[in-house]
N, C-alpha and C positions, 0 to 999 in steps of 0.2 A: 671559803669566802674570798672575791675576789680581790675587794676592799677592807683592807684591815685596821686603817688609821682614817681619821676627818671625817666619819661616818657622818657627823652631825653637821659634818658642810654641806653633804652634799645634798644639798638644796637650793632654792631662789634667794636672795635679798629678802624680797617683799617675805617670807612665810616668817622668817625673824624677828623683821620689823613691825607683822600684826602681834608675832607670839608677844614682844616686848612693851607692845601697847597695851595688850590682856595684861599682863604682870601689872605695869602700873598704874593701872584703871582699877585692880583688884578684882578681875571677872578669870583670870587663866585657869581657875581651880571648876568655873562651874561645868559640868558633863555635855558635852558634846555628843552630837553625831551625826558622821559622814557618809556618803555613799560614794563609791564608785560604781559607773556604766559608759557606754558608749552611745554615741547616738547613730552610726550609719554603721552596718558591716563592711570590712575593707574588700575592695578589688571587684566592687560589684555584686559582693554575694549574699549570700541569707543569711550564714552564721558565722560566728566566728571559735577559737578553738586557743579557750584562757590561760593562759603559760605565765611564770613566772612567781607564782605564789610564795613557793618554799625559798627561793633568790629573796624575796621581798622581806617576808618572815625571820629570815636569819640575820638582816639588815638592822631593824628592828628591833628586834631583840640585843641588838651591838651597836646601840644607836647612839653615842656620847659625847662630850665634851670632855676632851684633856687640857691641859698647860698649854700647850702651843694655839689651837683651837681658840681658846678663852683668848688668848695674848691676841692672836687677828683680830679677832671680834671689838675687842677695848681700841686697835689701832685702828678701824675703819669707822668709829663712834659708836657705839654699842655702851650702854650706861652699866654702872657699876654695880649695882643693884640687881639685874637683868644678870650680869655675867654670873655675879655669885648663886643665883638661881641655874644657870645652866651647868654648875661647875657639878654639880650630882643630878644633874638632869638622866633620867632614863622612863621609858615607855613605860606604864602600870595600867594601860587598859585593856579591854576587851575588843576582840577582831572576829566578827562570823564571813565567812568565804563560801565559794564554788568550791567544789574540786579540782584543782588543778589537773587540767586537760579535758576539763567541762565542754561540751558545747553550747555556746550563751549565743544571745540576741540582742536588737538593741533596747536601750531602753532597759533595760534589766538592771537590778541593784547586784553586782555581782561580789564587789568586796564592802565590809561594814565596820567603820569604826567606833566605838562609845571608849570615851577619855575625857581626861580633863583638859578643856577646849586647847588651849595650850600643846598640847601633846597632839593632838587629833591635829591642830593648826601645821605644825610642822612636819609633819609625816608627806601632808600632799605631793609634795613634790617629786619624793623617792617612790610612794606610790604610784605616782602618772608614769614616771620616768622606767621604772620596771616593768608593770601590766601592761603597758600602751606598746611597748619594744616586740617584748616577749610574744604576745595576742597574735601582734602583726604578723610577726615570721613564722611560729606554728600554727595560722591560720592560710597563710601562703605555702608553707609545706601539704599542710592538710589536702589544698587545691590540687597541688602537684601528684600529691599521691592517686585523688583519685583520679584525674585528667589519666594517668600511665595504666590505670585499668588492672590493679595489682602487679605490675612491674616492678623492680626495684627503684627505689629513689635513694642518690646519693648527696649529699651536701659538699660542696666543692668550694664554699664561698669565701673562706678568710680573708684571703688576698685583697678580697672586694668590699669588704666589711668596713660599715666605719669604725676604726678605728678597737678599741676594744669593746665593742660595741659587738664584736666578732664571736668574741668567748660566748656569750649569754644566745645571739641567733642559733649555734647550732647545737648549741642543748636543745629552744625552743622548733628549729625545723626536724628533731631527732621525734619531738612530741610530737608534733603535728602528723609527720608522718615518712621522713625521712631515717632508711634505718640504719645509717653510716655517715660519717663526716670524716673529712680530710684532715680536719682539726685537734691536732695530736694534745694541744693541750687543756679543750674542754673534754678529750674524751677521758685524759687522765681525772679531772675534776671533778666531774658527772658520773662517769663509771659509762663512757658511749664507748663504739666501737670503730677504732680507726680505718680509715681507709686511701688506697693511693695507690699511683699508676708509676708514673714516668714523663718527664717533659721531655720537649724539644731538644734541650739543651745536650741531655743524655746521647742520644743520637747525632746531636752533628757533633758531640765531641771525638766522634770514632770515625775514621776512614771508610765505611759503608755502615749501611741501614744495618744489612743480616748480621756484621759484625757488633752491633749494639746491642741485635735484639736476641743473638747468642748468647752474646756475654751476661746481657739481663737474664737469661732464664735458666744459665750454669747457675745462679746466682738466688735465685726466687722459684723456681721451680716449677711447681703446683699453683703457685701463686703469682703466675706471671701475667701481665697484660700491657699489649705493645700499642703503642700509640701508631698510627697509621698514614696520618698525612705528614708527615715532614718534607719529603718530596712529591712524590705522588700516590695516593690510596688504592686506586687501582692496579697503575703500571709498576709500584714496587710495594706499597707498602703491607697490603696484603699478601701478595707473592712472598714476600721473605715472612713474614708469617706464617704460610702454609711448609715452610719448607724447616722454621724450627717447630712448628707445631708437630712434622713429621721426625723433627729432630730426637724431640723430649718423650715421643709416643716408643722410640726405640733405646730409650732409659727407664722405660715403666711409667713415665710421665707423662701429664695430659695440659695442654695449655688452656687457661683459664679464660682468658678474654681478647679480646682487640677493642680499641677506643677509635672512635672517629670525633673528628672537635673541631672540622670545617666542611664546607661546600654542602649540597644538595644530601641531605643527612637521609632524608627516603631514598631517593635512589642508589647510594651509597652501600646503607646498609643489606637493599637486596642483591645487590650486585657481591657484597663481603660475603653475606649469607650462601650465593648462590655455589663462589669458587670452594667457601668453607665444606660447604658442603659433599660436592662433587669432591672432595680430597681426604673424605674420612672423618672430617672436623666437625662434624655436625651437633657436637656437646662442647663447641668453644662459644661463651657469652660475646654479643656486641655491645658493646657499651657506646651510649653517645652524650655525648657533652657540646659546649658552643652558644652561650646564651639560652637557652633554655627557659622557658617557662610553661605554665600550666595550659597555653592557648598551643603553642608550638609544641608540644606532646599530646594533648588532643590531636591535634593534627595527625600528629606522624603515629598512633594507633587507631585512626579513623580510617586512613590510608594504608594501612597493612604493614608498615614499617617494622622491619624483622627485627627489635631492639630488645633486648633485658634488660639493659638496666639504662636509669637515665641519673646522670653527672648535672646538678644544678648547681649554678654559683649566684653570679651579680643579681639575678633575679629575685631569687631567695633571699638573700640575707639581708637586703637593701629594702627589699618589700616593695617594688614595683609592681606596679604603677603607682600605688599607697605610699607616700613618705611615711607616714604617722597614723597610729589609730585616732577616734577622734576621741577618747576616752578622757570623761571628766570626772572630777571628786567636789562634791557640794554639800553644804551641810543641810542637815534635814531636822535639827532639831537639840533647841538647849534646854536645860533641864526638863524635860520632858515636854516642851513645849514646842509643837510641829513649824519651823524655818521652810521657807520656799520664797526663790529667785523669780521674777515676773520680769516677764521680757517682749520688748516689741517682736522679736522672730518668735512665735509660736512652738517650734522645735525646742527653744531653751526654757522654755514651762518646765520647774521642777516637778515630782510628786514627791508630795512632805508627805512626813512620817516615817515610823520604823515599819519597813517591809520586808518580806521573804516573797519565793516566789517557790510555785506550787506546779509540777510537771506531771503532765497524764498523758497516756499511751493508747495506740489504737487496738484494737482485735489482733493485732500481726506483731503486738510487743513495737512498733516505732510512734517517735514522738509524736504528739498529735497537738496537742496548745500548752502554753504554761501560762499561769495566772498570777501576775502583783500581788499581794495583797498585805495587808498589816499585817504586822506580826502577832498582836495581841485577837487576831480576826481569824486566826487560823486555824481552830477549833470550828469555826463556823462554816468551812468551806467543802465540810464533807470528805470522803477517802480519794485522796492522791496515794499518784503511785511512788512520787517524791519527794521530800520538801530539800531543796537545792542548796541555802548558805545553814552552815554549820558552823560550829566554834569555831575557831585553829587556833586561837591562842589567850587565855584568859589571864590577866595581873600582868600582863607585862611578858607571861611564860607560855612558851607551846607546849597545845596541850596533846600532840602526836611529834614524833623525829622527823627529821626530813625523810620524804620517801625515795626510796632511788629510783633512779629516772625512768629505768625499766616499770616498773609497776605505774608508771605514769603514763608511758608511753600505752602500757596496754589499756590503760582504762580509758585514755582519749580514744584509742582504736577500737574499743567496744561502743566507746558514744558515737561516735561517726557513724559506726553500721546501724545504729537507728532511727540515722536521719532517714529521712524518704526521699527514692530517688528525684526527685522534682524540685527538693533542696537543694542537691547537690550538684544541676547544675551548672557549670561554670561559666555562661552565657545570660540564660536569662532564668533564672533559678526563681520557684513561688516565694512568697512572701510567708515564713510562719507565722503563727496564728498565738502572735501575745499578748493576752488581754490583762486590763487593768480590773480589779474588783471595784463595785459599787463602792465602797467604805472610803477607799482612795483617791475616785472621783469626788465623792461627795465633799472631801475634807480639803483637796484642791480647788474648787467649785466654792467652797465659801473662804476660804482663804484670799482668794484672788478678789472677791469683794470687797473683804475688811482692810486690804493690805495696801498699804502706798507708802509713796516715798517719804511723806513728812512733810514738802513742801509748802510753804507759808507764801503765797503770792504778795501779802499785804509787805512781808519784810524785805521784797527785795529788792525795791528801791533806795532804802530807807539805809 
């Protein structure tokens, strides 16, 4: 865990300041329940590719108030009463979820929580602030992967990361669909697999290019990969590459790659490809990096671009063009009594009640609709091929270990190949097919009748 201390800050003002009105109203104990979902896919697309769950989960579960913690709280005004409540505050509800590395839509109830409002109240924050991060980046890796048409994809992005914001992206771009990060120290935390080349730096610190890019491969061997433009890519920087790639081939050794990470990155790489080749070198990777995203790798395997592997950074981990998912957490219902938000924008219409949602396949095994529906209506809906949120943690306790990141990664990568290709693509991709159940209308539809604000016109002059 990343976070080991002030767990129970990190949160908004306001989620305290409602939890402490619940306290002294005498309502923080009645049962809650929230949903998380989104309302738009990011970056234009159809789906998105849910990360962050077992990060959230283990939060959670660690979620407290010590002495220090309590002492802020009393000096920023926080009541006395309120403090000695939070002084053994810990989570004791119930959470049903996706699976992490789901691919979800919008509109979908993806994570669930029933607590005592209290407990449900103060979680939002930590949950938007995880799911909404996470979503984003393993859904912009997702993109990336399939734009490279099974290529490699690397994560390159730390540098460009906000902040440590950095750690949690390339575990989430590793789901998505990234199978290497530069990121030496999520890959220790995660169990991901490191990855890296060599900068600029390296080479001009040596009196010639060839002499850098020897000494790197006495050095690295088998594992060498020379970065190309620091002068020039053509007139040396591949030249001296063919000539230690002939160097290490007469030591039993085979050089691994060359990087390109500026200028005309197509015509580049055929022209690398072409000298590599005419020289024996024909089993040396190109790698290309350089701003990078999912439209600019379309490109360059649309156009024949000789590339293995692609180096993505700022793109990726920043989630461009997307700041933010739009993912919200809303409550749907206290003591078993169905809650919904009515809103002039139409979009922000909640759907009350407790639901699950329900996934069915075509003749070819790929997704074909998934259906909303009540939870308690679920029995009525006939045989699905899945029903999607499941426990993950019951009283406060998970009811599975964290899973390592590997069996996550695969299981996002088995959902992805079931999307249909018409999903997936990155320009003007179909709309899936998620429908709401009649039960759910019906109870939104009278809801929205009975419901208003309270407003007393007679008292407000008065």
């Amino acid at each position: 865990m990343i976070i080991d201390r002030h767990i129970g800050l990190y949160t908004d003002l306001y989620e305290l300041t409602m939890a402490q009105g619940f306290y002294l109203m005498g309502q923080g104990e009645k049962t809650a329940v929230f949903d998380y979902f989104f309302r738009k896919s990011p970056f234009g697309g159809s789906f998105a590719v849910f990360a962050g769950l077992d990060d959230l989960l283990e939060l959670i579960e660690n979620f407290r108030y010590d002495s220090e913690d309590i002492e802020y709280l009393r000096k920023i005004g926080f009541k006395e009463d309120f403090l000695n409540y939070l002084k053994n505050f810990k989570f004791t509800g119930d959470i049903y979820s996706v699976a992490e590395g789901e691919v979800v839509f919008p509109y979908e109830p993806l994570f669930r929580v029933h607590a005592p409002l209290i407990e449900a109240q103060i979680l939002e924050t930590i949950v938007l602030n995880i799911l909404n991060f996470e979503t984003l980046i393993a859904t912009k890796a997702a993109r990336m992967k399939i734009a490279s048409k099974g290529k490699m994809v690397i994560d390159f992005g730390l540098r460009r990361a906000q902040g440590f914001g950095g750690i949690h992206a390339s575990k989430a771009a590793v789901i998505g669909g990234a199978e290497t990060t530069s990121n030496v120290y999520s890959s220790m935390l995660f169990g991901l697999t490191p990855a890296g080349t060599m900068a600029h730096s390296w080479i001009q610190s040596f009196d010639s290019e060839y002499e850098a890019f020897k000494t790197f491969a006495d050095i690295y061997q088998d594992k060498t990969v020379l970065l190309l433009d620091t002068y020039d890519t053509l007139k040396s920087g591949i030249l001296n590459a063919v000539k230690v790639g002939k160097y290490l081939e007469n030591q039993g050794r085979r050089l691994l790659g060359v990087r390109l990470d500026s200028g005309d990155l197509l015509t580049l790489s055929k022209e690398c490809r072409k000298i590599l080749d005419e020289n024996g070198l024909d089993y040396v990777k190109i790698v290309a990096s350089n701003m990078l995203d999912e439209y600019r790798i379309d490109d360059l395997m649309q156009k024949g671009a000789p590339i293995d592997i692609f180096g993505v950074g700022t793109n990726l981990v920043v989630g461009r063009s997307d700041a933010a998912l739009d993912g919200v957490y809303k409550l749907i219902s206290i003591d078993g009594v169905p809650k919904m938000k009515i809103s002039n924008d139409p979009e922000k219409v909640l759907l009350p009640g407790v639901k699950n949602i329900l996934r069915y396949y075509d003749e070819n095994g790929l997704f074909k609709m998934d259906l909303v529906v009540l939870e308690e209506k679920l029995k009525e809906q006939g045989e699905a091929e899945e029903i999607l949120l499941k426990p993950v943690l019951s009283s406060g306790k998970r009811i599975h270990t964290r899973k390592p990141v590997k069996s996550i990664v695969e299981y996002a990568k088995s959902r992805i190949e079931k999307l249909p290709d018409s999903l997936k693509n990155i320009y003007k991709p179909q709309v899936y097919n998620v429908s709401v159940c009649n039960s759910v209308l019906n109870l939104r539809n009278s809801m929205i009748k009975s419901l208003s604000g309270g407003f007393d016109e007679s008292t407000f002059n008065s």
